[in-house]
N, C-alpha and C positions, 0 to 999 in steps of 0.2 A: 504494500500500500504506500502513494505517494507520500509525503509530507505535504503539512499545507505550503499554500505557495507565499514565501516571504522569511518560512522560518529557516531556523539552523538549528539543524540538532545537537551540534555542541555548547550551545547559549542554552534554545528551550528546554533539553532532557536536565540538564542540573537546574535549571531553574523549579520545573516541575518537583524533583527530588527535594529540594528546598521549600516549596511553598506545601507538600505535604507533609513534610517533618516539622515546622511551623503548626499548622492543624492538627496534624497527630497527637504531637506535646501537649497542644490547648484544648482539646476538645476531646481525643480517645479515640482510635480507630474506626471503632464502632461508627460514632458517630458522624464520621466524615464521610463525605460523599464522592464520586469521581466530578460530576458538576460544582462541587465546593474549588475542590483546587484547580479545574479551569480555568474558575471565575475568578482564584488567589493568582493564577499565574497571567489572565489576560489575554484566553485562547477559548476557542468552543469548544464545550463538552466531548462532542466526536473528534474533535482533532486531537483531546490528551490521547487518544488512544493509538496514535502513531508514536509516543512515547514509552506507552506502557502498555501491557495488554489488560491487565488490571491490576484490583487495590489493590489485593493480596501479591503478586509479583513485584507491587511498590514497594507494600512494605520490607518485605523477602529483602529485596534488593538494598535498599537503605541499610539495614541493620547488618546484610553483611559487606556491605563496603565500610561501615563503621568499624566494626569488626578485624577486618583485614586492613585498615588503614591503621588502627591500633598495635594487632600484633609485627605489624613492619614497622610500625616507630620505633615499639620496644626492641629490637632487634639492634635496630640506628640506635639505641640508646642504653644498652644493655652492657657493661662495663667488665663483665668478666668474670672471672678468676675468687678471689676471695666473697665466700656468703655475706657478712655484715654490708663491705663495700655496695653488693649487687642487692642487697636488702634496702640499704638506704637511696640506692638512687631508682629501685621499684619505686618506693613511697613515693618521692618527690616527681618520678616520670608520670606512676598514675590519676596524682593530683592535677598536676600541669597539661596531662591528653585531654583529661576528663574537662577541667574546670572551662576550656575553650568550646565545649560542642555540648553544652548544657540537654539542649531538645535530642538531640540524637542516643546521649545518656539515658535520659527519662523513656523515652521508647525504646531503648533497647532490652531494659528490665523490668518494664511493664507492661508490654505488647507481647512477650513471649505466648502468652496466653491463645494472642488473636492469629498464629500461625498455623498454616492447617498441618497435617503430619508429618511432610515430605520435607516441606519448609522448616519446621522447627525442627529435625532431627538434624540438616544443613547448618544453622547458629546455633544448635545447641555444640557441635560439633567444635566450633569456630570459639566459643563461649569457652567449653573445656580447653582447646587447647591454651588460653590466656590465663583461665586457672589454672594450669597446670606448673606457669610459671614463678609466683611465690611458692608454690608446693616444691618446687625443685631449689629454691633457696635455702626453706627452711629445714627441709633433709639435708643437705648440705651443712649447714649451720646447726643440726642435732647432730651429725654424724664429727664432724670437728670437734664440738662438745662448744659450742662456741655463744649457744641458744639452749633454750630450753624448750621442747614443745611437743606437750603429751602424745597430742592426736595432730597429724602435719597436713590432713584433709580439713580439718576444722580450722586448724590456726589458717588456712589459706585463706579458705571462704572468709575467715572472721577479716582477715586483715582487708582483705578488696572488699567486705562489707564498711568497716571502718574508712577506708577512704574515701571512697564512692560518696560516704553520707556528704561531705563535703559540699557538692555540688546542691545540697537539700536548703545550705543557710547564706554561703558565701556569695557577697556581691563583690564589684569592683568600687573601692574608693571607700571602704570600710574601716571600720579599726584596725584591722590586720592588712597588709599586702598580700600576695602572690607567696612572694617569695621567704615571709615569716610564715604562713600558714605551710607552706613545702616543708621548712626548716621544723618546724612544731610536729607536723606528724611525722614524718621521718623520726624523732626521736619518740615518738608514742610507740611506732612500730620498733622499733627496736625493742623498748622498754618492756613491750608486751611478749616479746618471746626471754626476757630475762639478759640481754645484751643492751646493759642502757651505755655503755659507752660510746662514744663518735668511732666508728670506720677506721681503721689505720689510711 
């Protein structure tokens, strides 16, 4: 099927992506319509659908380019060698991914629901393998003797639960900056697996 005549699908299709993760955030899946983010994006009903075939393929899509833009940061960001070191700069990486892509956060942990099977066993996939990455610090860091941490599945979840809340209170221009709120969990994380000293 053509495209309509005027557009570019490198401008429309992320704009689209955009003006439904907007809606998403604000409103719930559920509730949003394919004619709602048309009308966000400034295109006819039928023409979204040279962008997308549908909602559910939106959403799909959105969550796992989130996803996959995530686990390649942390890669670009991922420091190495010593667990404390790779522990403190997890904390500070997933504060700093997260705190810039607010609506795509919120959808990603609260839309899991609204993925049909096929879909959500694809981000749940994408989902584990990100948790898998404190997991493989903090075994490393009980294995050294270097951390403390009874259950290394739960100390995971708890820590990317812990960070994540972040995104729940923080704004820009606040009592705290960026880069004291990075600095402060980073040492909570620590503290909580029994390594509250700074990183060599």
């Amino acid at each position: 099927m053509a495209r309509p005549s005027g557009s570019d699908a490198g401008v429309t299709g992320p704009r689209v992506r955009a003006a439904a993760e907007r809606l998403f955030a604000r409103h719930g899946y559920a509730a949003v319509s394919m004619r709602q983010i048309a009308a966000e994006v400034g295109i006819g009903a039928g023409a979204l659908y040279h962008y997308t075939p549908d909602k559910q393929t939106l959403l799909r899509d959105m969550m796992r380019e989130h996803l996959e833009a995530l686990l390649t940061a942390w890669q670009a960001a991922d420091p190495g060698g010593d667990a404390l070191a790779r522990l403190d700069a997890f904390a500070r990486f997933h504060i700093r991914f997260h705190l810039d892509r607010p609506d795509a956060v919120f959808i990603a942990y609260m839309e899991l629901r609204a993925l049909e099977p096929a879909a959500f066993a694809e981000i749940e996939a994408l989902r584990r393998r990100y948790e898998a990455v404190p997991e493989a610090i903090l075994r490393a860091g009980a294995a050294a003797e270097v951390m403390e941490v009874a259950d290394v599945k739960l100390a995971g979840m708890a820590l990317i639960a812990m960070l994540t809340g972040v995104n729940t209170w923080y704004r820009d221009g606040g009592r705290l900056d960026r880069a004291a709120v990075e600095a402060i969990y980073a040492r909570m994380a620590m503290g909580m697996v029994g390594a509250a000293r700074a990183p060599a």
